[in-house]
DRENDRENVO-968966 format. One record per residue (C-alpha): residue number from 1; residue in three letters; chain; x negated, y, z. Coordinates in Angstrom, 2 decimals. Layout:
N
NUM/Ala/A/X/Y/Z .
...
***
This chain:
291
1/Unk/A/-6.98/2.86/-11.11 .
2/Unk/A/-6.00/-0.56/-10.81 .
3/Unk/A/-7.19/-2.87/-13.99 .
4/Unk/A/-5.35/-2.69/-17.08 .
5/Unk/A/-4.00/-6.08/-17.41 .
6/Unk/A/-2.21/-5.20/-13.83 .
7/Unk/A/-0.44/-2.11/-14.84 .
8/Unk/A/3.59/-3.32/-15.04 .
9/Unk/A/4.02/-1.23/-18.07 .
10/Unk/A/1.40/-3.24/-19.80 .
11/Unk/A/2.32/-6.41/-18.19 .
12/Unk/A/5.84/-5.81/-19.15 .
13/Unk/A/4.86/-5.94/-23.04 .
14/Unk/A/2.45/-8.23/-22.75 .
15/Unk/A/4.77/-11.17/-21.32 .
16/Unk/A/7.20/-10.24/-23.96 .
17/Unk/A/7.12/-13.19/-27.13 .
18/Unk/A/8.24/-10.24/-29.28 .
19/Unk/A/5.30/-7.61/-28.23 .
20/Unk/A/1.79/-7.88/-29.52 .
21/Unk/A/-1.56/-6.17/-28.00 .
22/Unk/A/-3.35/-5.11/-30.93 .
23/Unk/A/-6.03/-3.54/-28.65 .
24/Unk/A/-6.95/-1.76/-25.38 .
25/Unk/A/-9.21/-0.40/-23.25 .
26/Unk/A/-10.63/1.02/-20.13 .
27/Unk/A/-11.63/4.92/-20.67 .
28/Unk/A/-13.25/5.66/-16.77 .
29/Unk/A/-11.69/8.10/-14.53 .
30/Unk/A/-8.35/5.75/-13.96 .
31/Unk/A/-7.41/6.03/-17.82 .
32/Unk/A/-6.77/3.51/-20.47 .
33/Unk/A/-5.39/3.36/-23.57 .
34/Unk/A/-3.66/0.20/-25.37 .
35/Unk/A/-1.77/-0.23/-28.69 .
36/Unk/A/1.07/-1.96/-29.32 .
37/Unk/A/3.51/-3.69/-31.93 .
38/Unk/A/6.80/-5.31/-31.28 .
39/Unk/A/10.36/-5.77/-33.04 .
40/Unk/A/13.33/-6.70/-31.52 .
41/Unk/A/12.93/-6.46/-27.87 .
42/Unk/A/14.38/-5.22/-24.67 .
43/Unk/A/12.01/-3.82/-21.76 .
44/Unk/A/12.52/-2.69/-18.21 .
45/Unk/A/10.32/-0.68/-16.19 .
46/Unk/A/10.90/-0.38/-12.64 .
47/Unk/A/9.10/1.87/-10.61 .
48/Unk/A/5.67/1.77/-12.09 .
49/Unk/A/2.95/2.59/-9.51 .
50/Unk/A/0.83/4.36/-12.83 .
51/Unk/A/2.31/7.28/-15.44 .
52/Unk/A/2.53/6.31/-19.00 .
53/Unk/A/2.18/8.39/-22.18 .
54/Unk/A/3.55/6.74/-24.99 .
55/Unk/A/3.62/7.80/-28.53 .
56/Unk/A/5.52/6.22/-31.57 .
57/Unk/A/2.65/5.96/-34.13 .
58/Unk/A/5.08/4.05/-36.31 .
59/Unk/A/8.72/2.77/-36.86 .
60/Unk/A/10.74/3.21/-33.41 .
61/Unk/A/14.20/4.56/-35.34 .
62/Unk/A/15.88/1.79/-33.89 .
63/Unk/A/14.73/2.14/-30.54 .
64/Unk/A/16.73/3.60/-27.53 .
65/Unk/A/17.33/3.96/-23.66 .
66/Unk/A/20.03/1.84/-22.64 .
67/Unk/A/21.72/5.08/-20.79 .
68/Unk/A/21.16/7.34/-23.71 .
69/Unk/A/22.37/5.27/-26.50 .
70/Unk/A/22.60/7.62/-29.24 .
71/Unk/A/19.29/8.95/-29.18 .
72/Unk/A/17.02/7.20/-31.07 .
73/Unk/A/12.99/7.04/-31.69 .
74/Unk/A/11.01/7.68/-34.72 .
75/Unk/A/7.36/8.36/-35.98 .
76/Unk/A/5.03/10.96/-33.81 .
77/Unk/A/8.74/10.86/-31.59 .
78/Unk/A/6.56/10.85/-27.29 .
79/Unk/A/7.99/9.68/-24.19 .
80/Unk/A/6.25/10.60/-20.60 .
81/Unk/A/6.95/7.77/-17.82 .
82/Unk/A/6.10/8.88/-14.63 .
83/Unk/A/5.14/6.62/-11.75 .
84/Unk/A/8.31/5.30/-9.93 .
85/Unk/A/10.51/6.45/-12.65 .
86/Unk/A/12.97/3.49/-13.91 .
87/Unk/A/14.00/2.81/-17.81 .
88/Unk/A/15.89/0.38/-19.65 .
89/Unk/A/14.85/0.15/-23.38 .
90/Unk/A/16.27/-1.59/-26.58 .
91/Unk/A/14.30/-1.92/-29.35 .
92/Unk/A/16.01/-2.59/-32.78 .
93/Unk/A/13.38/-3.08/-36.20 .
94/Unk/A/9.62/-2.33/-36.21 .
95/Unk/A/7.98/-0.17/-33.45 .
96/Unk/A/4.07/0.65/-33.12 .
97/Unk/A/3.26/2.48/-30.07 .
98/Unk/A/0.41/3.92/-28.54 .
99/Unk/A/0.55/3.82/-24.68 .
100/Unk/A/-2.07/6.27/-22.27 .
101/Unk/A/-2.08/5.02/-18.77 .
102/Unk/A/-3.29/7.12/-15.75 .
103/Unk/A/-3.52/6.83/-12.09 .
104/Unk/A/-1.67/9.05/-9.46 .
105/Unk/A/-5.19/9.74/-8.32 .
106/Unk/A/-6.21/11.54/-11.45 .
107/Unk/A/-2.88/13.37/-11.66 .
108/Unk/A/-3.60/14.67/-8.30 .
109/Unk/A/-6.97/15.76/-9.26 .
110/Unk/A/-5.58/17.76/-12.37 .
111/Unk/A/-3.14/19.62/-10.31 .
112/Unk/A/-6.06/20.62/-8.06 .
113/Unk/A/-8.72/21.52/-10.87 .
114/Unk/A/-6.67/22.56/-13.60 .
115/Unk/A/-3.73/24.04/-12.05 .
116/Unk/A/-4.90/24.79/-8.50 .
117/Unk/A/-1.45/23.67/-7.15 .
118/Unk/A/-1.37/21.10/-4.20 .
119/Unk/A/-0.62/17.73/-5.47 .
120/Unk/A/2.62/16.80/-3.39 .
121/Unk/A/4.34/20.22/-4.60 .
122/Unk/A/4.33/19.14/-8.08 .
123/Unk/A/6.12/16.13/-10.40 .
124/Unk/A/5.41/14.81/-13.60 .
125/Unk/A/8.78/15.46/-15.81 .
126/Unk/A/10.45/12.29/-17.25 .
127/Unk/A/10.98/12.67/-21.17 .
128/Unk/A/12.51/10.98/-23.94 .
129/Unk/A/11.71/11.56/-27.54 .
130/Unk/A/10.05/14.61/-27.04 .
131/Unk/A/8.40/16.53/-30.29 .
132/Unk/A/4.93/17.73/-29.62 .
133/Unk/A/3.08/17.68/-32.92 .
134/Unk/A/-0.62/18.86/-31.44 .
135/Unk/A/-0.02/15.53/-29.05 .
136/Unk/A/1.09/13.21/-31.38 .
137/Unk/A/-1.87/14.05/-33.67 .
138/Unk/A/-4.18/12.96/-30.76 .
139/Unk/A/-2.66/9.80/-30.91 .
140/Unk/A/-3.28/9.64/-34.09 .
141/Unk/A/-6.98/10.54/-33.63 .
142/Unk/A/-7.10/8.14/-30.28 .
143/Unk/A/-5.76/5.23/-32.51 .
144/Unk/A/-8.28/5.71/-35.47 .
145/Unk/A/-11.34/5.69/-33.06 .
146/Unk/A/-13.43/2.34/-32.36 .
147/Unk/A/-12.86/2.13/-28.29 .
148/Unk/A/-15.14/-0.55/-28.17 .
149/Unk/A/-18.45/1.24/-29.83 .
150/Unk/A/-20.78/3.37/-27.15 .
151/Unk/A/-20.15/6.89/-28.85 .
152/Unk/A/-16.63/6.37/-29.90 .
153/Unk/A/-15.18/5.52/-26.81 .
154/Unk/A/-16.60/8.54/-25.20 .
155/Unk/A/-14.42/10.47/-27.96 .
156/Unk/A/-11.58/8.92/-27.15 .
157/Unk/A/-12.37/9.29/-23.53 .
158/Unk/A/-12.45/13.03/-24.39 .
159/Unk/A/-9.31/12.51/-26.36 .
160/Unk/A/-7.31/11.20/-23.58 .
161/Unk/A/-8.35/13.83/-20.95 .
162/Unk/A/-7.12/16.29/-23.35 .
163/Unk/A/-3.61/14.92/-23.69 .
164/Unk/A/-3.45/14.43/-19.92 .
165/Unk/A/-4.32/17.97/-19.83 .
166/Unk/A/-1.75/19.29/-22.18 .
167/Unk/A/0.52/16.95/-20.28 .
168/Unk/A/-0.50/18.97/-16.97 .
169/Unk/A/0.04/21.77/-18.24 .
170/Unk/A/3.48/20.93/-20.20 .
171/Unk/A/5.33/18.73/-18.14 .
172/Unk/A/4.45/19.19/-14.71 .
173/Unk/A/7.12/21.20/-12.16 .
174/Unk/A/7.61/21.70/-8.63 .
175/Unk/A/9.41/19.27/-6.93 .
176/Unk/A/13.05/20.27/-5.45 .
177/Unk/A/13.87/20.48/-2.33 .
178/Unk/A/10.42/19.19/-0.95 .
179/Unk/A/9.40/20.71/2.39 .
180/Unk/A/5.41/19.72/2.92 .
181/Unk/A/4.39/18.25/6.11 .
182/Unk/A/0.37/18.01/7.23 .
183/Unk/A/-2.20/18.48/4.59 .
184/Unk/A/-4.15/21.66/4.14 .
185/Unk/A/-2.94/25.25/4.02 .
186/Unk/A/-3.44/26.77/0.03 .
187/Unk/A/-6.11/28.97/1.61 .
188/Unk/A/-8.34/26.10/2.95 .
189/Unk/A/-7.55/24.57/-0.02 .
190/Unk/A/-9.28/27.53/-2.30 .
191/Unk/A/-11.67/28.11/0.08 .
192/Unk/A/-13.10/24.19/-0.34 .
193/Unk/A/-12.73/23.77/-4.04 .
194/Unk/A/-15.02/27.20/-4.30 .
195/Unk/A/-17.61/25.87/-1.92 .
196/Unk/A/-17.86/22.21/-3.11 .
197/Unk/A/-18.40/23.32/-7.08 .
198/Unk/A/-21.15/26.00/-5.58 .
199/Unk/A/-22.32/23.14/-3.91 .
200/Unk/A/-22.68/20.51/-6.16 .
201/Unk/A/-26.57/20.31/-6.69 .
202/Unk/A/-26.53/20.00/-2.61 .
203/Unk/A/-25.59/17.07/-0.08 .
204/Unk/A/-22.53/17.57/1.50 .
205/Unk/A/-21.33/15.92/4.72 .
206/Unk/A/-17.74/15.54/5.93 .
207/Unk/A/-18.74/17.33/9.10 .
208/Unk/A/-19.48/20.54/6.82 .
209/Unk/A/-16.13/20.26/5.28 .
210/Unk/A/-14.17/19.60/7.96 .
211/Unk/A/-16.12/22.39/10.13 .
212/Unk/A/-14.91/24.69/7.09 .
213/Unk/A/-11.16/24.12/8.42 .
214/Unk/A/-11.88/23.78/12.05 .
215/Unk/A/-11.07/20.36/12.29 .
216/Unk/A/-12.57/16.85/13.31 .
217/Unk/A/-13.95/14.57/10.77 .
218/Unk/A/-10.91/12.11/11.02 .
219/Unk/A/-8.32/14.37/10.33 .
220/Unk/A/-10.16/16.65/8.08 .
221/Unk/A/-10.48/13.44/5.87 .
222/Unk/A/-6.67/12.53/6.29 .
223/Unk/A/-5.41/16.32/5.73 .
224/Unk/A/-7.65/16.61/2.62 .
225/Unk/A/-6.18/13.29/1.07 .
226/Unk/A/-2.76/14.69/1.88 .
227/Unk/A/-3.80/18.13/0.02 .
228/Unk/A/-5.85/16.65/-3.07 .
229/Unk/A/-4.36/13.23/-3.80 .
230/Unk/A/-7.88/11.44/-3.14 .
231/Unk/A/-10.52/11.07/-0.16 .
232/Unk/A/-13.04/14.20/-0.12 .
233/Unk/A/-15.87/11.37/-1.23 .
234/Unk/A/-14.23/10.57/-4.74 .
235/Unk/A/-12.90/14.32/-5.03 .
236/Unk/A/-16.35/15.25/-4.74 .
237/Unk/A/-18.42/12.29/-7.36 .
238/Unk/A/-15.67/13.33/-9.78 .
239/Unk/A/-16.41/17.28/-9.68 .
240/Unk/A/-20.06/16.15/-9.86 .
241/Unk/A/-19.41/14.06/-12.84 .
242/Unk/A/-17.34/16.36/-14.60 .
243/Unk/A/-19.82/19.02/-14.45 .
244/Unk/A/-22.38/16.30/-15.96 .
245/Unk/A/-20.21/16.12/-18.55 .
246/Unk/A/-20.47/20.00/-18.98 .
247/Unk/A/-23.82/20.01/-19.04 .
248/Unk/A/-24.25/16.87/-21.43 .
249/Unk/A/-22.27/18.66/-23.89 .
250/Unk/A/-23.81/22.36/-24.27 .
251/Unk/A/-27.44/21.99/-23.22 .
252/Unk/A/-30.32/20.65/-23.66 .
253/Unk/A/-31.65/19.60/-19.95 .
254/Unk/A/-33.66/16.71/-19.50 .
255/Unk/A/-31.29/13.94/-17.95 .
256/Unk/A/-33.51/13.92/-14.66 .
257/Unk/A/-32.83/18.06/-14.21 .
258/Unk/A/-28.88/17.22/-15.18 .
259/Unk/A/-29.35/14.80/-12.04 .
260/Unk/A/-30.55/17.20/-10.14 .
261/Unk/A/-28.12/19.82/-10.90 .
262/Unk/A/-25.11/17.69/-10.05 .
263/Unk/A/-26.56/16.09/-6.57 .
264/Unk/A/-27.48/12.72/-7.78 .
265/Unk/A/-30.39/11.38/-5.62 .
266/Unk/A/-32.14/10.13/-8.49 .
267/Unk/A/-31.58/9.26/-12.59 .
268/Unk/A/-30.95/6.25/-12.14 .
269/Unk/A/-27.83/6.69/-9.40 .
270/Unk/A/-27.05/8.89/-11.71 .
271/Unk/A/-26.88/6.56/-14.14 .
272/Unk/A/-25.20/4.11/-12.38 .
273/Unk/A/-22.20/6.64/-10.93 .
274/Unk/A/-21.91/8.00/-14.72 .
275/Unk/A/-21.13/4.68/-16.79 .
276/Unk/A/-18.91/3.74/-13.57 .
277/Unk/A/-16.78/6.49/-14.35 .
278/Unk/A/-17.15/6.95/-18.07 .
279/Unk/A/-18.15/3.77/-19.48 .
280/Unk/A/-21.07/4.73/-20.78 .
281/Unk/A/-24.34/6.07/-19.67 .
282/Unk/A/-25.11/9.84/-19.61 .
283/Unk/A/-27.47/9.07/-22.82 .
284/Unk/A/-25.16/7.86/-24.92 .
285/Unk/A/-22.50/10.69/-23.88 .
286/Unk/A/-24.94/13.23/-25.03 .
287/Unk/A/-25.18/11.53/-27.93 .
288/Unk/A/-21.77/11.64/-29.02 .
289/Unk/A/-21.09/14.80/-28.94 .
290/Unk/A/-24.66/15.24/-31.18 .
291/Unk/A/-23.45/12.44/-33.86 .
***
């Protein structure tokens, strides 16, 4: 995930006179959060290269999309920007928003892990003013959480994994009309999810992966970034860290054993790959969830 202050969703509001950042944040694993106030304002997004979930935490009644104007905004009201999409808004009176921002990269690792669906068959579904009350109440937790103290954040890391979850799972469909070309067959795709999370407490080379699908190491590594959205090197640190985060959460293993577990040389490249991706170390993850 590129830094927040590049995203053109962000940028977009924060060049505006009328738009103020009350605060944001980087959340690890290509998310971020900001929140936002503005009044009287008009904002074009073209083609983001990030998705946006955006919730109205306050006012919006006079806001609308310049091709649907008469539908209007409102309080807990949720709109879902997908990367590349194009809008046009106006926005008439007070607004207070609260804007998630993920990567493609993380989007393709959901549809792998949570929906075991190959990235390039599958869309994120443009919405408007949709009503999802379990959603909007995460923003409202997200919003009420300090992002900027240790064991907070990690909540609101939590937080916004769960609504890109329910987004997933929601407002994801197959793409029309698509007819895949390379990438990996759905079979070698099962076949190396399976191995890799029985695998995780051992080294893996490329050579065993690609062997797996009877391929060289070059195009192995291209076909797999075709299938899963991400090289097999990041695919693989995120499983690892995700089942850290498994383990942080419901036992009590010494961090050195958690190491272990997950194929970290060491605690302290543990450590150093955790806070990388989740902004904190695995110490003070474990201790959020115990607080």
């Amino acid at each position: 995930m590129p830094p927040l202050e590049t995203l053109q969703v962000f940028q977009s509001l924060n060049r505006s006179p009328n738009a103020r950042l009350e605060r944001c944040a980087e959340l690890g694993d290509g998310l971020s959060a900001a929140l936002w106030s503005n009044h009287h304002d008009a904002q074009d997004y073209e083609a983001p290269s990030h998705h946006t979930l955006s919730c109205y935490v306050g006012g919006g009644t006079g806001t609308f999309r310049r091709d649907q104007p008469g539908t209007k905004g409102g309080p807990d009201k949720l709109c879902i920007l997908p990367a590349e999409h194009q809008s046009a808004w106006v926005i008439n009176g007070e607004i207070r928003l609260a804007h998630v921002y993920f990567s493609p990269e993380q989007f393709a690792l959901g549809c792998v892990t949570l929906l075991d669906r190959e990235p390039r068959e599958l869309q994120l579904r443009e919405n408007t003013f949709l009503e999802d009350a379990r959603q909007a109440h995460r923003f409202h937790q997200l919003i009420g959480l300090n992002w900027h103290e240790p064991a907070e954040r990690l909540l609101t890391s939590s937080l916004a994994h769960e609504m890109l979850s329910h987004t997933l799972l929601s407002q994801v469909g197959m793409r029309e009309g698509l007819r895949l070309k390379g990438g990996l067959a759905a079979h070698q795709r099962r076949q190396l999810v399976e191995y890799i999370d029985q695998q995780l407490a051992e080294p893996i080379s490329l050579g065993q992966l690609a062997g797996m699908c009877a391929l060289s190491e070059y195009h192995f590594a291209r076909m797999f970034r075709e299938s899963f959205g991400l090289p097999p090197h990041q695919y693989l640190l995120a499983r690892r860290v995700n089942r850290a985060r498994e383990l942080l959460r419901s036992s009590s293993l010494p961090l050195s054993e958690i190491a272990l577990a997950c194929g970290f040389s060491s605690a302290s490249h543990f450590t150093n790959r955790f806070r990388q991706a989740m902004g904190a170390t695995p110490g003070e993850y474990r201790q959020a969830f115990l607080a």
